[in-house]
C-alpha positions as CSV (number, residue, x, y, z in Angstrom):
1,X,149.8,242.4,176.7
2,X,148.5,241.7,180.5
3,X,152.0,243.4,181.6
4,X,150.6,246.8,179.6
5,X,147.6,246.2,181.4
6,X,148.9,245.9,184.8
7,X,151.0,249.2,183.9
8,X,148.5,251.0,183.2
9,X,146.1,250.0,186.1
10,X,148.8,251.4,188.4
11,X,149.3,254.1,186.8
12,X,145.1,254.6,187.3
13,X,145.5,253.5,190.8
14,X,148.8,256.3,191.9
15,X,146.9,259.1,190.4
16,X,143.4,258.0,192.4
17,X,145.6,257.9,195.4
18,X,146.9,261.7,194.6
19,X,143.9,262.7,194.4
20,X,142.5,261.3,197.6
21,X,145.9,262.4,199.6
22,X,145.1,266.0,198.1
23,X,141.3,266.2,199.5
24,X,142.5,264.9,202.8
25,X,145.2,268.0,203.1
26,X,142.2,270.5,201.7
27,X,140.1,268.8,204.9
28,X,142.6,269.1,207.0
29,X,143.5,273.3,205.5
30,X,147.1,272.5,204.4
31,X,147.5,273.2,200.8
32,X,148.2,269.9,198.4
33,X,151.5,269.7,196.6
34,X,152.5,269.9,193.1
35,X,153.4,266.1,192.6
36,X,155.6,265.2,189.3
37,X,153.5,262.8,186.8
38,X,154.9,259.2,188.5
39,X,156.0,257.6,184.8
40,X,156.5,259.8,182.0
41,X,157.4,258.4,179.3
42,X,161.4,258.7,178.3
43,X,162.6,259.1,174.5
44,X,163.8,256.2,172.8
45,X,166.5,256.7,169.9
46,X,165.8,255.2,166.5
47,X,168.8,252.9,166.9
48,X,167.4,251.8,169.9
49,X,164.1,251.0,168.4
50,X,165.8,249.3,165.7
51,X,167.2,246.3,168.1
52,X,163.9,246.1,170.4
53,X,162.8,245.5,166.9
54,X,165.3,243.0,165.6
55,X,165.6,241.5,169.0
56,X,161.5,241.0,169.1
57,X,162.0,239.6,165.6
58,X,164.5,236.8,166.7
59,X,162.5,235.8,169.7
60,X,159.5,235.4,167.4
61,X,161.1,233.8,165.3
62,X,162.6,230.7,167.7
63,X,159.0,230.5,169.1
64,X,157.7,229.8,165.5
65,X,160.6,227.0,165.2
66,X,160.0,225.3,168.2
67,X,155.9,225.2,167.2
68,X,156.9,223.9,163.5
69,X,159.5,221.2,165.3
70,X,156.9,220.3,168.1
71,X,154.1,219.9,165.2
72,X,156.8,217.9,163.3
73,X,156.8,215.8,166.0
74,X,153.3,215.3,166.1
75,X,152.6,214.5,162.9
76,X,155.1,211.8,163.0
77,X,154.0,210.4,166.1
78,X,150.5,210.1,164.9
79,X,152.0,208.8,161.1
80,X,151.3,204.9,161.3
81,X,154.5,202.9,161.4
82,X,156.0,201.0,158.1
83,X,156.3,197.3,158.0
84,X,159.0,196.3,155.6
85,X,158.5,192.5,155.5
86,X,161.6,190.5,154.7
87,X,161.4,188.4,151.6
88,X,162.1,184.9,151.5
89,X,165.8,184.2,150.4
90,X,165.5,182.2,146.8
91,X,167.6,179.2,146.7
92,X,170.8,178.7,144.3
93,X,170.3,176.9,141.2
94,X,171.6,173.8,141.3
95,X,175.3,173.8,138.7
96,X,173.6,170.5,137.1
97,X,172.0,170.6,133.5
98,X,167.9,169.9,134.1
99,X,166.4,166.8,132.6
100,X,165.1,168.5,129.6
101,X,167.9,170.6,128.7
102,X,169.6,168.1,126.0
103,X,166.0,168.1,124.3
104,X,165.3,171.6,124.0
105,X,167.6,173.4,120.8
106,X,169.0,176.6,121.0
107,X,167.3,178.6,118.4
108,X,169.8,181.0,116.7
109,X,169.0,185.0,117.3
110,X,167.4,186.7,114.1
111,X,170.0,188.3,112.3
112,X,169.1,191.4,110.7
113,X,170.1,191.2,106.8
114,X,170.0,194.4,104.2
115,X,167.1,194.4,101.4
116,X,168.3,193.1,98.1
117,X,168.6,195.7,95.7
118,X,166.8,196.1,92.9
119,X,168.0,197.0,89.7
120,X,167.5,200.5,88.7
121,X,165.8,201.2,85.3
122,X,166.6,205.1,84.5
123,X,163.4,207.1,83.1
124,X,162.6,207.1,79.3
125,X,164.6,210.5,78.3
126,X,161.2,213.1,77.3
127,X,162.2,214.5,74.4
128,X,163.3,218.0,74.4
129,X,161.2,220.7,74.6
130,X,160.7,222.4,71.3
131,X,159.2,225.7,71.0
132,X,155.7,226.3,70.2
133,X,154.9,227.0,66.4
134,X,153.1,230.0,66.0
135,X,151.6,230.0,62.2
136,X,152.4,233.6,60.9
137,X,150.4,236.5,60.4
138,X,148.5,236.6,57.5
139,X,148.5,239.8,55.3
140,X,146.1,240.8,53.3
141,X,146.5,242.6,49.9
């Protein structure tokens, strides 16, 4: 951004020297010269355009890396430090039987046993389902 600036302040400053160079030569009564713009700009092809684009892109890109890494860094730096203590090494059992082992019985595991069955008594049969009686119509004479 200060390189555009710095362009275009010289730019500012050739054409304020053009100027001044063409009211010395009206002083003096020599006519000033037609001078050619000092930068104009040239066309650029879209292909070109493309990789000042792709190329910007990557350079961006590596810039944002090297921040995340150096921010990485940081944060680890500034992370406090974690003691692992070392834990005491347990002694081996000794192979001998302790004092109280011949008193103490070995109760047997609880063994899982299947419900009696019951007998089964089968329902009382209903009796069959008869069909309603309907008493008859009664007729009068």
């Amino acid at each position: 951004m200060l390189a555009a600036a710095l362009v275009g302040y010289a730019e500012k400053i050739n054409e304020i020297e053009a100027r001044m160079a063409e009211l010395r030569r009206e002083l003096a009564g020599k006519p000033a010269p037609v001078a050619a713009p000092a930068s104009a700009k040239r066309p650029v092809s879209a292909k070109s355009r493309r990789r000042m684009a792709a190329a910007q892109k990557r350079r961006w890109t590596a810039v944002r890396k090297a921040k995340a890494a150096a921010a990485e860094e940081a944060r680890l730096a500034a992370a406090p430090k974690r003691v692992v203590k070392k834990r005491a090494v347990s002694k081996p059992k000794p192979a001998v039987a302790p004092k109280n082992a011949a008193r103490r019985k070995r109760q047997p595991a609880p063994v899982k046993r299947p419900a009696a069955k019951t007998a089964r008594i089968p329902k009382a049969a209903a009796p069959p389902l008869q069909p309603e009686t309907v008493p008859a119509p009664v007729v009068e004479q």
